[in-house]
N, CA, C and O of each residue as an XYZ file, in Angstrom:
348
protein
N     143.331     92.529    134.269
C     143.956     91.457    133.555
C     144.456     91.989    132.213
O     143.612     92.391    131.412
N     145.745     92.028    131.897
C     146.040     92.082    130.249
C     145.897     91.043    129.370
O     146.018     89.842    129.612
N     145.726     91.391    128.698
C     145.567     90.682    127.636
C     146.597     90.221    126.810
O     147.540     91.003    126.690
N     146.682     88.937    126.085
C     147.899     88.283    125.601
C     147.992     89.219    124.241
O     147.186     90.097    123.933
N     149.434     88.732    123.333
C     149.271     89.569    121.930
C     148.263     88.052    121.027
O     147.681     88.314    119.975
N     148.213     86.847    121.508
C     147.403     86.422    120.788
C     145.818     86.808    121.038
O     144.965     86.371    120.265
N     145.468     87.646    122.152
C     143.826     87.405    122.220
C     144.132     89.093    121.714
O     143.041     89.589    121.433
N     144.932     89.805    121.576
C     144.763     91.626    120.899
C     144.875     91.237    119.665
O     143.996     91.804    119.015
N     145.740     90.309    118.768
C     145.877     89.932    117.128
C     144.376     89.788    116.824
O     143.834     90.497    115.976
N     143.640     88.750    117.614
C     142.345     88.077    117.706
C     140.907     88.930    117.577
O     139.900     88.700    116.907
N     141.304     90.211    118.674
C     140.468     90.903    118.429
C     140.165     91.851    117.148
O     139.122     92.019    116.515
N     141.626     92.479    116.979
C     141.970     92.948    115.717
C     141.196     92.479    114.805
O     140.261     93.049    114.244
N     141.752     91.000    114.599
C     140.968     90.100    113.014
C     139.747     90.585    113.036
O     139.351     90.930    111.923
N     138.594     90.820    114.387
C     137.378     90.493    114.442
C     136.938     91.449    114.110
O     135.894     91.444    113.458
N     137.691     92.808    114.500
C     137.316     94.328    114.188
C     137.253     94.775    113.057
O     136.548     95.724    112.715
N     138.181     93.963    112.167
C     138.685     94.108    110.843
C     137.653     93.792    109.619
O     137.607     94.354    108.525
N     136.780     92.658    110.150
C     135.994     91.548    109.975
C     134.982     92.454    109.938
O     134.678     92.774    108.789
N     134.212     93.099    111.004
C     133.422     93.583    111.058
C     133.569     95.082    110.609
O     132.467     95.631    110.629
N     134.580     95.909    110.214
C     134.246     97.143    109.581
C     134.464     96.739    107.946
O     134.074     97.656    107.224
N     134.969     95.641    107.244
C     134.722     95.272    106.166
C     133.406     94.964    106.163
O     132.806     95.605    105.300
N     132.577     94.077    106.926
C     131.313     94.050    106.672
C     130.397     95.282    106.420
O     129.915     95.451    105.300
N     130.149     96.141    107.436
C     129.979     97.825    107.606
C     130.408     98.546    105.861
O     129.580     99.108    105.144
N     131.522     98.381    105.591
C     131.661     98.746    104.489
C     131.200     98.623    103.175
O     131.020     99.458    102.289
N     130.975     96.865    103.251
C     130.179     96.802    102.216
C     128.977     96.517    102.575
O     128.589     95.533    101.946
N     128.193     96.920    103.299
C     126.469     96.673    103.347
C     126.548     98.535    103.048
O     125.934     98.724    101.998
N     126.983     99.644    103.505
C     127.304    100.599    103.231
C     127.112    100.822    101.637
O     126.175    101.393    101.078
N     128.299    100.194    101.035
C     128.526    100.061     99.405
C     126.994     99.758     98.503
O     126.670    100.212     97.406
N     126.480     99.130     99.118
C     125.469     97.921     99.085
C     124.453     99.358     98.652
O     124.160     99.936     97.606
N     124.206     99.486     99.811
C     122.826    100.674     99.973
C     122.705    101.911     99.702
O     121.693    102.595     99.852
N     124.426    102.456     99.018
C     124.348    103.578     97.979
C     124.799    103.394     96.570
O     125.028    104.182     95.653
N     124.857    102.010     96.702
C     125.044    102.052     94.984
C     123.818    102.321     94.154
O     122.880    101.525     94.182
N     123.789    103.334     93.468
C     122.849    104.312     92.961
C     122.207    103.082     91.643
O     121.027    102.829     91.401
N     123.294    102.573     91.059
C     122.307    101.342     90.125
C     121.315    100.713     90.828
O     120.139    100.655     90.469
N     121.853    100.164     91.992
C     121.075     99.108     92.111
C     119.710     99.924     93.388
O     118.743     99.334     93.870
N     120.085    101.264     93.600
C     118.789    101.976     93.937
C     118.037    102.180     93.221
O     116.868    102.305     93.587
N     118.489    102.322     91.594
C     117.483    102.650     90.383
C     116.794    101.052     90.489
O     115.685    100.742     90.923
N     117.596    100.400     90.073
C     116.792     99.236     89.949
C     115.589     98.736     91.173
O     114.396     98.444     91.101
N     116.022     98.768     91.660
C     114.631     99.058     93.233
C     113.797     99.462     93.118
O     112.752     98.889     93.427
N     113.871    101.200     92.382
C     112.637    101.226     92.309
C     112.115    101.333     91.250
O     110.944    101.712     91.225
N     112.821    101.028     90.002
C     111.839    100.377     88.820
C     110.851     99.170     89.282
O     109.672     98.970     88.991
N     112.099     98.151     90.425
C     110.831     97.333     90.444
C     109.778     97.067     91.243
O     108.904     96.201     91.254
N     110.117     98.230     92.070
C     108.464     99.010     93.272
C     107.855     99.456     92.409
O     106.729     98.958     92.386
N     108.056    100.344     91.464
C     107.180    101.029     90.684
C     106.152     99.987     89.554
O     104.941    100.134     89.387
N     106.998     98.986     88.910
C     106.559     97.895     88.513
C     105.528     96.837     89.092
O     104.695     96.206     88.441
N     105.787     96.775     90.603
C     104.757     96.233     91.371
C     102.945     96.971     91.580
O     101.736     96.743     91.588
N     104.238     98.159     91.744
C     103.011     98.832     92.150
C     101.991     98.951     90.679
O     100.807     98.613     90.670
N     102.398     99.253     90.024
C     101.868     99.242     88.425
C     100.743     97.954     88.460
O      99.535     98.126     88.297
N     101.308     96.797     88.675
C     100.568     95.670     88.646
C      99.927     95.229     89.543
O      99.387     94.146     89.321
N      99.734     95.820     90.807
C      98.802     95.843     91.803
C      97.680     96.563     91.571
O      96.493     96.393     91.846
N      98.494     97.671     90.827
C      96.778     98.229     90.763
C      95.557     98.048     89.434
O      94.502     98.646     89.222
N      96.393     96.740     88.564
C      96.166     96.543     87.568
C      94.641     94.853     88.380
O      94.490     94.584     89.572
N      94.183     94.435     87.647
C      93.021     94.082     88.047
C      93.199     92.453     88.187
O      92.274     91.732     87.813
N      94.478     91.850     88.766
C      95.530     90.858     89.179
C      94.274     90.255     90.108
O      93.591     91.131     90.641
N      93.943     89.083     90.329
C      93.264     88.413     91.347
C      93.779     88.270     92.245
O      93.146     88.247     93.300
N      95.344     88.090     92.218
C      96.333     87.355     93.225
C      96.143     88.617     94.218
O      96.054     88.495     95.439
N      96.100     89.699     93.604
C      96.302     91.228     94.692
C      95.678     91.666     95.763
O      94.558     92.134     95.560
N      96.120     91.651     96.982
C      95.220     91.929     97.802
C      94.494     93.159     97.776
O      95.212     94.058     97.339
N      93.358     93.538     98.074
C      92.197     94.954     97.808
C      92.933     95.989     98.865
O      92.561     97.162     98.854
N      93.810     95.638     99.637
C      94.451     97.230    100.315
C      95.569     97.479     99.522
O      96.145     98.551     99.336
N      95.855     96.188     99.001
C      97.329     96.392     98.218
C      96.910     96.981     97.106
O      97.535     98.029     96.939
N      95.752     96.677     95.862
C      95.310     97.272     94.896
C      94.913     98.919     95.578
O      95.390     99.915     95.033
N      94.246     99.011     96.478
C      93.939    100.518     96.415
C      94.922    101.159     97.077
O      94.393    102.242     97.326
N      96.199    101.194     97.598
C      97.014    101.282     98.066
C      97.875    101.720     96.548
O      98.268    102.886     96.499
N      98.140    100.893     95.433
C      98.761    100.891     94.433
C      97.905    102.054     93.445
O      98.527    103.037     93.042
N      96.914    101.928     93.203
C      95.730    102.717     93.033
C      95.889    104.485     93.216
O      95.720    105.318     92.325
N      96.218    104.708     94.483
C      96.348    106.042     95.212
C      97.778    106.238     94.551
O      97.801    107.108     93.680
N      98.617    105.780     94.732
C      99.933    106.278     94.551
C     100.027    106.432     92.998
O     100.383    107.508     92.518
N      99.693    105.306     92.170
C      99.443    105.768     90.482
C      99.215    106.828     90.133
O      99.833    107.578     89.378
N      97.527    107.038     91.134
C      96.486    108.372     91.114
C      96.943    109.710     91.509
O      96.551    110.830     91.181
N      97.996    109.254     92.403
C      99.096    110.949     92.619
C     100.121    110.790     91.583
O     100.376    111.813     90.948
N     100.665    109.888     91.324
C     102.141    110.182     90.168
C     101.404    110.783     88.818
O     101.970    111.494     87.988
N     100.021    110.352     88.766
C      99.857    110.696     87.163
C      99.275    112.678     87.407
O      99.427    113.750     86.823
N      98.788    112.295     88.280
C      98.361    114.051     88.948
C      99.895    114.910     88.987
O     100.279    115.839     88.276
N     100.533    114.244     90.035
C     102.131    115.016     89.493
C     102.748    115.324     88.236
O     103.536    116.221     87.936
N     102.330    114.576     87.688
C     103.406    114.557     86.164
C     102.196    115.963     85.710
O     102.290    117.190     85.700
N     101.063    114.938     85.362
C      99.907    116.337     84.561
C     100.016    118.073     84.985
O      99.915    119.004     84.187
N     100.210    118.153     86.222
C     100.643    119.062     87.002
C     101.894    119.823     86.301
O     101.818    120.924     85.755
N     103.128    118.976     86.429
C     104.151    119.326     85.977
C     104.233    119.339     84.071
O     105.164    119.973     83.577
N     103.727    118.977     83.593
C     103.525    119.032     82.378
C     102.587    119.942     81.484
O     102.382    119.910     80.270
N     102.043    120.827     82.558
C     101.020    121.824     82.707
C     101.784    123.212     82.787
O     101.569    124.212     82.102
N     102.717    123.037     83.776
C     103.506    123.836     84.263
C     103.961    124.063     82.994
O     103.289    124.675     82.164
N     104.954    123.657     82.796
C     105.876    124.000     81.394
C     105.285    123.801     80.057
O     106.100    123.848     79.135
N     104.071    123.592     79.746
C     103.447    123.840     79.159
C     102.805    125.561     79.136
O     102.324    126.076     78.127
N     102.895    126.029     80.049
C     102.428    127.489     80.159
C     103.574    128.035     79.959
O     103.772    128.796     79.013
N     104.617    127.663     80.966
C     105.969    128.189     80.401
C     106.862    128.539     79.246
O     107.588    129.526     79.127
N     106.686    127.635     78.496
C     106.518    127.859     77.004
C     106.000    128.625     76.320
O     106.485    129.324     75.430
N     104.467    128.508     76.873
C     103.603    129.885     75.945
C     103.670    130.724     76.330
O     103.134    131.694     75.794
């Protein structure tokens, strides 16, 4: 069966429709601001989860807990590093 030029215009629109969408959810998920901002405010959560919040659930606090407990080990680590480097 062929198809009319109104149901190929039709499809067109829809294709059109949908790689503009594609494009901007695309746009969406590498815009580097709004990746920073993400994870300021994971990092922010996490900050306050492991802070002594009632509302927090106890896997979520020690969960928040561990990951603090490695970033501050990373940094000390790295701040160790170039600290020798220096001298």
């Amino acid at each position: 069966m062929t198809a009319t030029p109104e149901e190929i215009e039709a499809q067109v629109a829809r294709n059109r429709a949908e790689l503009a969408a594609t494009i901007d959810e695309l746009s969406d998920r590498l815009d580097p601001k709004a990746n920073a901002q993400e994870l300021v405010t994971k990092a922010k959560q996490i900050v306050h989860d492991a802070g002594t919040d009632p509302d927090t659930r106890p896997e979520d606090r020690n969960r928040a807990r561990i990951i603090v407990g490695v970033g501050a080990a990373a940094g000390l680590g790295l701040l160790t590093a170039l600290v020798r480097k220096i001298i």
